[in-house]
Phi, psi and omega in degrees: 000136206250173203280258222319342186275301184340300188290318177290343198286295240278323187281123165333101205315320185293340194274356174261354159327286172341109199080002170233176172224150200241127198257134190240126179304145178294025173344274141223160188313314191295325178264351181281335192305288147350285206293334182305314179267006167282340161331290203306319174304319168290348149118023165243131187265173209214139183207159154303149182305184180282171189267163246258161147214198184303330183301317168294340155305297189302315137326338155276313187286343137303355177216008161260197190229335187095351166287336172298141201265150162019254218309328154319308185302317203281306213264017153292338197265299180339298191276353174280326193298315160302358176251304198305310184275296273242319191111154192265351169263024189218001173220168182221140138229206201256117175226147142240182197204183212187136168246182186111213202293337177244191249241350168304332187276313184268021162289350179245340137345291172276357193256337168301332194281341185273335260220324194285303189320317198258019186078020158215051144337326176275355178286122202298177169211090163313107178217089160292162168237174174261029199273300180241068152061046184035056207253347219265047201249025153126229212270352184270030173285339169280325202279318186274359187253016153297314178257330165306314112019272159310329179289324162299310170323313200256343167314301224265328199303325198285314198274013141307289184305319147341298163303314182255358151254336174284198197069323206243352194277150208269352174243129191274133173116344191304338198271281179335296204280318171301353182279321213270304211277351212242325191256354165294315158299280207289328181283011176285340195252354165289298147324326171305161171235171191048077193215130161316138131002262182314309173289336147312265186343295177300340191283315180297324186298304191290337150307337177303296218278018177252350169279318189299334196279276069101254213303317197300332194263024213233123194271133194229124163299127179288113185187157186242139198222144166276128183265140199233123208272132174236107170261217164116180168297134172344262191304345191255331173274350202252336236232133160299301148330312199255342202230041185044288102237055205293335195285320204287316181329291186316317168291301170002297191267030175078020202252175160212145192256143174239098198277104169284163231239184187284296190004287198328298199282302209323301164314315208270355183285312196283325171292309155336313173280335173271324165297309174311314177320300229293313176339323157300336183098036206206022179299320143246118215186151184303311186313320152320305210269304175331295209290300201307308166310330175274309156008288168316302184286312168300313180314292166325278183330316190292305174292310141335281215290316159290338215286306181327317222238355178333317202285324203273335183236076171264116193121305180270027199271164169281198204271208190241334188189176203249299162011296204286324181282342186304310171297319174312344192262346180308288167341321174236349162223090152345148173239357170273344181249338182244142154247189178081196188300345194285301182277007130304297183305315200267276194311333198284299206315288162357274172326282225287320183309309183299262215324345174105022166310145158261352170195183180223130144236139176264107177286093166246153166294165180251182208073006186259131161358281186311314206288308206292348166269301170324310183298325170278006173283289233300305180316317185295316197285307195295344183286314190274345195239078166056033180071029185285135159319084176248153171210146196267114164255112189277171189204117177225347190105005170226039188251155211262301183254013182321328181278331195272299180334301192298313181278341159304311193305268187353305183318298213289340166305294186290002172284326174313327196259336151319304194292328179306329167316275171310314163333283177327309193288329182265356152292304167323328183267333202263344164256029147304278249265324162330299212264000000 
């Protein structure tokens, strides 16, 4: 690297920004949107990439080999497609990245080698890692990772709400637009800037609750739907695009998905960050104390933020702690001998089964790691928890049959659930007749 590259790599990512607008991968809609004005709050500008089409497929599969998994093809394409309308001197964009086994880890690598490749090096690349619970990203990182923080949060609250009333609203389209008007009112109070902490926070809460009214007035039909548990990889489950509209299919077919959510890594990234400390010897130590205070502190924010919208997603709450899924999983995936999505992905089915699920779907790309040790995991947990359904749907961008796939899965959900039906009822008469 000759000194001039050298001296620009060296300068504070936020500060190479400047003049540019910083493009954040569809991970989901709800969350690029967000996370975009938690940018904005700092004073950068920032937009979800355009949402993906075929140019994007075509622009990515031009510059992979196909050893590469999906969700890299679609959000490589996303940034060349940003270069392509915006110009290459006018966008930076956001990949972060992680380490261990999977291929996640080598997207801002590879996306610096293509970039060098096609002659544009200078396109800045914003990559935090989960090595330290994506903390890393220079000097406005306590104020944007405060807000970015609330911005997933109120992400996951909306497409929760979302998730939970379309399947059932009686005007077709009432959610979607309660969704579109929910992220407009919160990034409006996220993107401000020169607001205190804490008054951001009450200012987001009180947004919560004009988003719960917003869901609250959306007129819904009384009916009972088999609820379908969606674990899987992060971006191919969260991302519309990559994963067919797989979710929307399923309410098609009568189901309603109870979809996990980013929190979900965000915790297990943070447990992760205490264990390698304490496993280092470094159990007391600022760095310690620092993880464990941001810990603290998101856990409060998080319960402000939901605090709003409890009543409405009564039923659907998440675990209390990643702990909680961390154990489920034990049995059949150790999470001391294994990480990543795969021992999420496990323990969560386990929950959502507790929670009154009739089936599990697992979203993965295909060839990816985590969904294929889960798919051989899947038979034993459904074999242990009364035949509940799970089925693995890969996603590469060529799939043929997702609605006939969806609608096999479905039958068998709702057989799932009959029969779950008559169980309750012939317990219910015998502990009559008991009393």
């Amino acid at each position: 690297m000759n000194k001039a590259a050298k001296i620009f790599q060296e300068i504070p990512a936020i500060d190479r920004l400047r003049g540019r607008t910083l493009l954040i991968p569809r991970m989901s809609d709800e969350g690029a949107t967000t996370f975009a004005a938690a940018f904005r709050s700092i004073g950068v500008a920032a937009m979800p990439v355009l949402p993906p089409n075929d140019r994007t497929l075509e622009l990515g599969g031009r510059y992979t080999s196909g050893d590469e998994c999906y969700p890299e093809k679609i959000t490589l394409g996303d940034f060349l497609r940003g270069i392509e309308v915006l110009g290459a001197d006018k966008v930076a964009f956001f990949m972060p990245t992680a380490d261990g086994p999977c291929r996640f880890g080598q997207y801002a690598p590879y996306l610096r080698k293509v970039l060098r490749e096609l002659g544009h090096e200078d396109v800045p690349v914003l990559a935090p890692t989960s090595t330290n619970s994506y903390d890393g990203i220079g000097q406005h990182a306590g104020e944007l990772i405060r807000t970015s923080w609330r911005a997933l949060l109120a992400a996951d609250i909306i497409r929760k709400l979302r998730l939970r009333y379309r399947p059932y609203e009686i005007h077709k389209g009432d959610a979607d637009q309660a969704t579109e008007d929910a992220l407009a009112e919160t990034c409006a109070v996220l993107e401000r800037r020169g607001i205190h902490q804490k008054q951001k926070l009450l200012e987001l809460a009180a947004a919560m609750g004009r988003v719960a009214e917003r869901f609250r007035a959306i007129r819904i039909r009384n009916e009972r739907r088999p609820l379908i548990g969606v674990v899987g990889e992060i971006f191919c489950r969260l991302s519309t695009f990559s994963n067919e509209e797989v979710i929307r299919k399923i309410e098609e077919h009568g189901g309603e998905c109870w979809l996990s959510d980013i929190a979900e890594w965000v915790w297990y990234t943070n447990r992760e960050q205490i264990r390698k400390l304490t496993e280092a010897g470094k159990k007391y130590t600022l760095t310690m104390l620092k993880a464990r205070l941001k810990n603290t502190i998101q856990q409060k924010e998080e319960h402000a933020l939901y605090e709003p919208v409890r009543g409405l997603l009564k039923g659907r709450e998440e675990p209390h702690s990643v702990a909680e899924i961390l154990q489920r999983s034990l049995p059949y995936l150790p999470h001391y001998g294994t990480m990543g999505e795969m021992v999420l992905s496990v323990g969560k089915a386990v929950y959502l089964y507790e929670k009154g699920a009739c089936g599990i779907a697992e979203i993965s790309p295909f060839t990816c790691m985590n969904g294929i040790v889960c798919e051989a995991i899947y038979p034993r947990i459904s074999a242990d928890h009364d035949g509940i359904p799970i089925r693995t749907f890969y996603f590469d961008g060529t799939q043929k049959s997702v609605d006939q796939d969806v609608g096999i899965f479905m039958e068998l959900a709702k057989n799932y659930m009959r029969k779950q039906a008559r169980r309750q009822a012939t317990r219910g008469r015998r502990e009559t007749e008991t009393r």
